[in-house]
Backbone as ProteinMPNN parsed JSONL, in Angstrom:
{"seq_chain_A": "XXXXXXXXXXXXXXXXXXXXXXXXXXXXXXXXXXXXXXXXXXXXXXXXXXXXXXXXXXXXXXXXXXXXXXXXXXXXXXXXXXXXXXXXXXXXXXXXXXXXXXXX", "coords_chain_A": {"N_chain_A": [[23.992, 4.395, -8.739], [21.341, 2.323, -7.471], [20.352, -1.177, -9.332], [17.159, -2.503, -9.802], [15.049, -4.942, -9.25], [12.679, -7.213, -9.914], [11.046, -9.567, -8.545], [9.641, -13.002, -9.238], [7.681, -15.429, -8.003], [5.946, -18.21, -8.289], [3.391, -21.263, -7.87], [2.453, -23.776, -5.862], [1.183, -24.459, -2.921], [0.315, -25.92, 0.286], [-2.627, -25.343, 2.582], [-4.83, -26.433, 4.351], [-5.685, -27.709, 2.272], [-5.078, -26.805, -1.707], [-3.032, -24.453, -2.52], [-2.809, -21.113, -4.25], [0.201, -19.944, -5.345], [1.333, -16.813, -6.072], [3.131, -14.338, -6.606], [4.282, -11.036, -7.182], [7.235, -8.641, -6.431], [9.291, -5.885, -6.035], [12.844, -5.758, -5.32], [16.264, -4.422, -4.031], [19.055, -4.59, -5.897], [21.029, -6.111, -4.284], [19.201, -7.659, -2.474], [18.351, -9.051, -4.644], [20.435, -11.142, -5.715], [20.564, -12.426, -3.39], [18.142, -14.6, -3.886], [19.535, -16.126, -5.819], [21.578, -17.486, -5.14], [23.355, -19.37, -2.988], [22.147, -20.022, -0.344], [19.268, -19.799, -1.412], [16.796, -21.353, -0.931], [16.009, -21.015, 1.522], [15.895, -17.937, 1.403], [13.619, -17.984, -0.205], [11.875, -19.706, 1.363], [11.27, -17.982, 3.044], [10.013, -15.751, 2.195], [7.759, -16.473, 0.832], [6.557, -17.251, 3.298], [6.116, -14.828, 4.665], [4.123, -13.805, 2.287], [2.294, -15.315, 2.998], [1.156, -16.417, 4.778], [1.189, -19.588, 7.049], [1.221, -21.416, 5.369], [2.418, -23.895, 3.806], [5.056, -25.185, 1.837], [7.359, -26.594, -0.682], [10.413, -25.676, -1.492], [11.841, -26.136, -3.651], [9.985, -26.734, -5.381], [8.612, -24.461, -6.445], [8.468, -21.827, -8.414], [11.102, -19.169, -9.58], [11.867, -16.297, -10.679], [13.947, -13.85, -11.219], [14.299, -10.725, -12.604], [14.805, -8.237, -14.138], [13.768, -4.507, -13.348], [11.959, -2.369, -14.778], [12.44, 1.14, -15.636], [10.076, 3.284, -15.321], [8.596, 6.573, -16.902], [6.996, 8.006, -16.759], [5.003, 11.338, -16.837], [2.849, 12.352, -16.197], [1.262, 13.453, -17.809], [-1.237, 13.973, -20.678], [-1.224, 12.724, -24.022], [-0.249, 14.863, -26.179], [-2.473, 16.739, -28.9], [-1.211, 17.813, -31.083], [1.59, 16.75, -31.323], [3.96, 15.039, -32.727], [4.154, 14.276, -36.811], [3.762, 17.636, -38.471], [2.259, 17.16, -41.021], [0.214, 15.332, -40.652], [-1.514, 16.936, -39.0], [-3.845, 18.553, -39.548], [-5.704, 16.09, -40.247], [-5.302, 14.591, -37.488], [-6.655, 16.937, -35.582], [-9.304, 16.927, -37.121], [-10.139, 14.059, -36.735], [-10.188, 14.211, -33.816], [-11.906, 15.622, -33.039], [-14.429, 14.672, -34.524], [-14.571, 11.829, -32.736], [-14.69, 12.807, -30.424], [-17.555, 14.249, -30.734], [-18.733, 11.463, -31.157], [-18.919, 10.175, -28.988], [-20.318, 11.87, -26.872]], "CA_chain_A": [[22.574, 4.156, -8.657], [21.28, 0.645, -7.465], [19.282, -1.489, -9.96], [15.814, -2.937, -8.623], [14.528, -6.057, -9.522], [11.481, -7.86, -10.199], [10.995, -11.542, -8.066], [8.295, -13.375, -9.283], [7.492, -16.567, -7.435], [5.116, -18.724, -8.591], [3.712, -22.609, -7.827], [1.499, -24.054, -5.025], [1.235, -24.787, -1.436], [-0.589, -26.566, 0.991], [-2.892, -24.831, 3.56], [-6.264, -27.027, 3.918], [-6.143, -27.28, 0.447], [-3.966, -26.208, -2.285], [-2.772, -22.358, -2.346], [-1.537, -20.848, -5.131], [1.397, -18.602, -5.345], [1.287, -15.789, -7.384], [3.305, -12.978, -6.115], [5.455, -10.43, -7.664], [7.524, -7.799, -5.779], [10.646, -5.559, -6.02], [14.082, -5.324, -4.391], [17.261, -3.979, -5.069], [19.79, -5.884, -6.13], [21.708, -7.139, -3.247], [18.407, -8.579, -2.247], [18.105, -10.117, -5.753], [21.83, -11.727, -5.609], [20.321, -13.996, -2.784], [17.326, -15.442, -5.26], [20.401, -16.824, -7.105], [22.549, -17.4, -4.234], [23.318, -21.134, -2.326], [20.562, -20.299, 0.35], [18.069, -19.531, -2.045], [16.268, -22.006, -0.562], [15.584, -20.196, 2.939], [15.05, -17.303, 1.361], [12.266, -18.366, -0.821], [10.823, -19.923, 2.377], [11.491, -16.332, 4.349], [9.23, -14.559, 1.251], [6.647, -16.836, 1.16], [6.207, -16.497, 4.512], [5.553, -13.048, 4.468], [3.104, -12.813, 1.405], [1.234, -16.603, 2.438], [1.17, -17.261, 5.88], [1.063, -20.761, 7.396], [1.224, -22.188, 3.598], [3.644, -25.229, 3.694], [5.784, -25.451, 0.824], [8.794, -27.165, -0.819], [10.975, -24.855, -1.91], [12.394, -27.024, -4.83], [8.524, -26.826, -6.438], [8.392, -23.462, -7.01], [8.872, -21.092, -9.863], [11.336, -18.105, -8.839], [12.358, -15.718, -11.934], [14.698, -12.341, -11.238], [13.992, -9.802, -13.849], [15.319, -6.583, -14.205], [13.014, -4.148, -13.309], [11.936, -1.211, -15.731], [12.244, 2.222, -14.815], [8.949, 4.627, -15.807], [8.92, 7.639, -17.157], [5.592, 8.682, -16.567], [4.802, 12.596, -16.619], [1.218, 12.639, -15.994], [0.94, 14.493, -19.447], [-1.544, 13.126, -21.595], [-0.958, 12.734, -25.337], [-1.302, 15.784, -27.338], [-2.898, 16.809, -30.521], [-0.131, 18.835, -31.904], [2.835, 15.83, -31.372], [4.68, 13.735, -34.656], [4.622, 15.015, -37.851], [2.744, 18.261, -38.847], [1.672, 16.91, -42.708], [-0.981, 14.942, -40.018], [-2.008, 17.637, -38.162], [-5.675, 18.852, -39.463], [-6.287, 14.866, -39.91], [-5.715, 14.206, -36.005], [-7.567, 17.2, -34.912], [-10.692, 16.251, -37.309], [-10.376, 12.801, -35.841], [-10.655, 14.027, -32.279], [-13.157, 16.425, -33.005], [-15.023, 13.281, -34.392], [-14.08, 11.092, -31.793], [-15.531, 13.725, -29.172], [-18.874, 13.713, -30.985], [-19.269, 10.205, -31.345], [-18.904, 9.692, -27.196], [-21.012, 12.372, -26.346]], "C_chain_A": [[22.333, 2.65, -8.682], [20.312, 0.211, -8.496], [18.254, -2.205, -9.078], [15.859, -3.861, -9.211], [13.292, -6.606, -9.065], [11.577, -9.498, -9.509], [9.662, -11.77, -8.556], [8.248, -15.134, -8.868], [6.149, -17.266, -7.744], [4.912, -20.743, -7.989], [2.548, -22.935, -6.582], [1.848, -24.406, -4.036], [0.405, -25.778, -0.824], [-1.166, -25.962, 2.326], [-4.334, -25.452, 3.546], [-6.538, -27.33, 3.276], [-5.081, -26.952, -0.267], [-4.289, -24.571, -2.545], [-1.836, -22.402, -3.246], [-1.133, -20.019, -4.925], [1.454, -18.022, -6.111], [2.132, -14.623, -6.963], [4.631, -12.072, -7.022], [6.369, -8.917, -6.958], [9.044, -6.907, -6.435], [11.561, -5.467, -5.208], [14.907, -5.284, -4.987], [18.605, -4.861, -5.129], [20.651, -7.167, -5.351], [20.815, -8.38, -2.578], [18.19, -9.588, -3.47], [19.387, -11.316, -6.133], [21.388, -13.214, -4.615], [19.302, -15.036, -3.096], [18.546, -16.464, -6.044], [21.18, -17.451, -6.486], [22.714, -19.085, -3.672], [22.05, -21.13, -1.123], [19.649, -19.944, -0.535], [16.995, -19.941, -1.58], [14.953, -21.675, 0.333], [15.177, -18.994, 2.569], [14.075, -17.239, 0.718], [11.527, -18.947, 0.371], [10.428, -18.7, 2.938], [10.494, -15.627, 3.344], [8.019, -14.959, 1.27], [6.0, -16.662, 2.116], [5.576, -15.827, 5.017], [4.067, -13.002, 4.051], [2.093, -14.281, 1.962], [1.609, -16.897, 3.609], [0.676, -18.587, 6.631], [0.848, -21.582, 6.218], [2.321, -23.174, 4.031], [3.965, -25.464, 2.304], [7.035, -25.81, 0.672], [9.051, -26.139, -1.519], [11.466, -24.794, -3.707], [10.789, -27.069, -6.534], [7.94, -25.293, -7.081], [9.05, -22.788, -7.991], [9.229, -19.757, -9.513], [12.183, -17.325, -10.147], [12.553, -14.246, -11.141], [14.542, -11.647, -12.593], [14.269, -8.496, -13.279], [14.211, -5.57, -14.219], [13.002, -3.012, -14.446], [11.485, 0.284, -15.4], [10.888, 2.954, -16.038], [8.955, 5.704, -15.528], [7.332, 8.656, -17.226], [5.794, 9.944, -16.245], [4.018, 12.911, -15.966], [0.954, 13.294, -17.24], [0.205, 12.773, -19.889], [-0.933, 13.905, -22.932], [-1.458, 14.256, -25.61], [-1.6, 16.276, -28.798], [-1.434, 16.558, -31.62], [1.021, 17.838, -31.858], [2.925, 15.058, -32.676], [4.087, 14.998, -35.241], [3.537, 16.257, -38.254], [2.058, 18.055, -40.271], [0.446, 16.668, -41.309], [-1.469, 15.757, -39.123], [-3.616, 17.973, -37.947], [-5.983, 17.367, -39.776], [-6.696, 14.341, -38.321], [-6.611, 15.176, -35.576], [-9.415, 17.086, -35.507], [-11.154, 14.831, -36.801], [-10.393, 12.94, -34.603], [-11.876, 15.235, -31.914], [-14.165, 14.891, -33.571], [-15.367, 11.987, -33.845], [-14.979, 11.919, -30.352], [-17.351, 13.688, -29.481], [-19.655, 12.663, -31.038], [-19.864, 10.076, -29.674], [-20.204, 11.046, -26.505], [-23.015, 12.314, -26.763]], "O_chain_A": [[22.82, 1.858, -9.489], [19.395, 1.001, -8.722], [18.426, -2.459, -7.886], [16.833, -3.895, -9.962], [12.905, -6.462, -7.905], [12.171, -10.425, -10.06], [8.714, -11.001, -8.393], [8.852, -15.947, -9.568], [5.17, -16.662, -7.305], [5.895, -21.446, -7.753], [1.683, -22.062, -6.503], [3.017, -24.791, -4.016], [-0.239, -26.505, -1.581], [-0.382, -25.978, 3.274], [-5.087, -24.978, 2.696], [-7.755, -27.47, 3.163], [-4.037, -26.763, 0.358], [-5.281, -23.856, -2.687], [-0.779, -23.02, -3.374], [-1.737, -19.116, -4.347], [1.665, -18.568, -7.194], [1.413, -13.629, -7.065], [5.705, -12.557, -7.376], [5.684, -7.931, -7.228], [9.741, -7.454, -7.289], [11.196, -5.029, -4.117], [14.974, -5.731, -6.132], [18.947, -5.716, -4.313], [20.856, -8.362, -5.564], [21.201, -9.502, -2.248], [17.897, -10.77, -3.29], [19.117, -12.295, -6.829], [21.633, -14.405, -4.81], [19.447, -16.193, -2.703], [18.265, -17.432, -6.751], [21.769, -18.255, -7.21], [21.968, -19.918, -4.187], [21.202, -22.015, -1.018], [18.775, -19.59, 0.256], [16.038, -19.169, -1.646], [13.74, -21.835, 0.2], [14.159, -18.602, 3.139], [13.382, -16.264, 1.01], [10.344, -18.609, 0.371], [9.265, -18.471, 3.27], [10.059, -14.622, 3.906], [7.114, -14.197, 1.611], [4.944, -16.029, 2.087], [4.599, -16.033, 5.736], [3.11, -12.564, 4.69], [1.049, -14.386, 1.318], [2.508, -17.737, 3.655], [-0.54, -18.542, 6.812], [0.12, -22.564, 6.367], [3.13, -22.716, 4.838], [3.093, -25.96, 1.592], [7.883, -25.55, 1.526], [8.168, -25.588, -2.176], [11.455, -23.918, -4.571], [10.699, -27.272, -7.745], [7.08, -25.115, -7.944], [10.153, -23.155, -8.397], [8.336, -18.983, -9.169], [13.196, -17.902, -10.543], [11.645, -13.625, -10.591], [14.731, -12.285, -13.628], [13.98, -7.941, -12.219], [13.527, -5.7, -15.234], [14.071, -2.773, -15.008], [10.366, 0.569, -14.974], [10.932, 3.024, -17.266], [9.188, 6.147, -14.403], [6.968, 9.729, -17.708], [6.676, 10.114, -15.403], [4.217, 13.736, -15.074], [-0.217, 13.673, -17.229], [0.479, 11.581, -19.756], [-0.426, 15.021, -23.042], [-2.565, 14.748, -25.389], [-0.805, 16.092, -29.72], [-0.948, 15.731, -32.391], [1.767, 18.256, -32.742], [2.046, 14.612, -33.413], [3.718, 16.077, -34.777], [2.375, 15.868, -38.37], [1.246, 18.921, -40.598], [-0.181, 17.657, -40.929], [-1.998, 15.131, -38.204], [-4.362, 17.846, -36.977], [-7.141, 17.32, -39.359], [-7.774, 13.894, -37.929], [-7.606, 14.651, -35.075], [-10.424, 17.127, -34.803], [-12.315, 14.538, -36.517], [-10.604, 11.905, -33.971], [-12.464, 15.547, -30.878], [-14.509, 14.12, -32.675], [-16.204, 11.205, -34.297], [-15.745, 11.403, -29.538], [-18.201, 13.245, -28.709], [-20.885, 12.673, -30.996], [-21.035, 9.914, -29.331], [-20.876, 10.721, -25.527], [-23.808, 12.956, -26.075]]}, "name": "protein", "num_of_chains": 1, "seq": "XXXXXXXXXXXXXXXXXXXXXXXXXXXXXXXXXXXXXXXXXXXXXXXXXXXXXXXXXXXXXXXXXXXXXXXXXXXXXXXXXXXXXXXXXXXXXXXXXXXXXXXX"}
C-alpha cells in the first residue's frame, strides 16, 4: 500500500502585483520523493504553474513542506448516547435531553 503525502507550498509571486501562494495538495509518494529530490526546483515551478498561472516566481523563495498525510476513518456515524462508561449513562442522556430543550 502506497503512502500519500501532503505538499504544502507557500510564499509569493509576482503577477501585476504580488500573489500569494497558499496551496496544499496530495500525492503519493513517488511524487513526494521529487519535492526532496535535485530538480526540486522545476518541479516546484511545474506545480505552481498549475495552481497560479502566469505568476513568476523564484523557486528558491518559497516555502515547500512534505508531510505525511493522515488516513480518515470517518463512518458517517454520529456520536452516540450509549458510548464510554455506563456509571455516566443517565447523566449524558439528561444532558442531551437538556441540551435539546435549550435549542428548541
Amino acid at each position: 500500500m502506497a503512502k500519500n503525502y501532503n505538499i504544502v507550498i507557500k510564499g509569493t509571486g509576482q503577477l501585476n502585483g504580488q500573489v500569494r501562494i497558499n496551496k496544499t495538495f496530495e500525492v503519493d509518494e513517488e511524487q513526494a520523493k521529487l519535492y526532496r529530490g535535485n530538480q526540486k526546483d522545476i518541479v516546484i515551478l511545474n506545480a505552481v504553474a498549475i495552481h497560479y498561472p502566469g505568476v513568476q516566481v523564484d523557486p528558491r523563495k518559497l516555502s515547500v513542506n512534505v508531510i505525511p498525510a493522515e488516513k480518515s476513518n470517518k463512518t458517517g456515524k454520529s456520536k452516540s448516547v450509549f458510548s464510554g462508561n455506563l456509571l455516566f449513562l443517565p447523566f449524558r442522556i439528561i444532558w442531551r435531553l437538556f441540551k435539546s430543550i435549550i435549542r428548541a
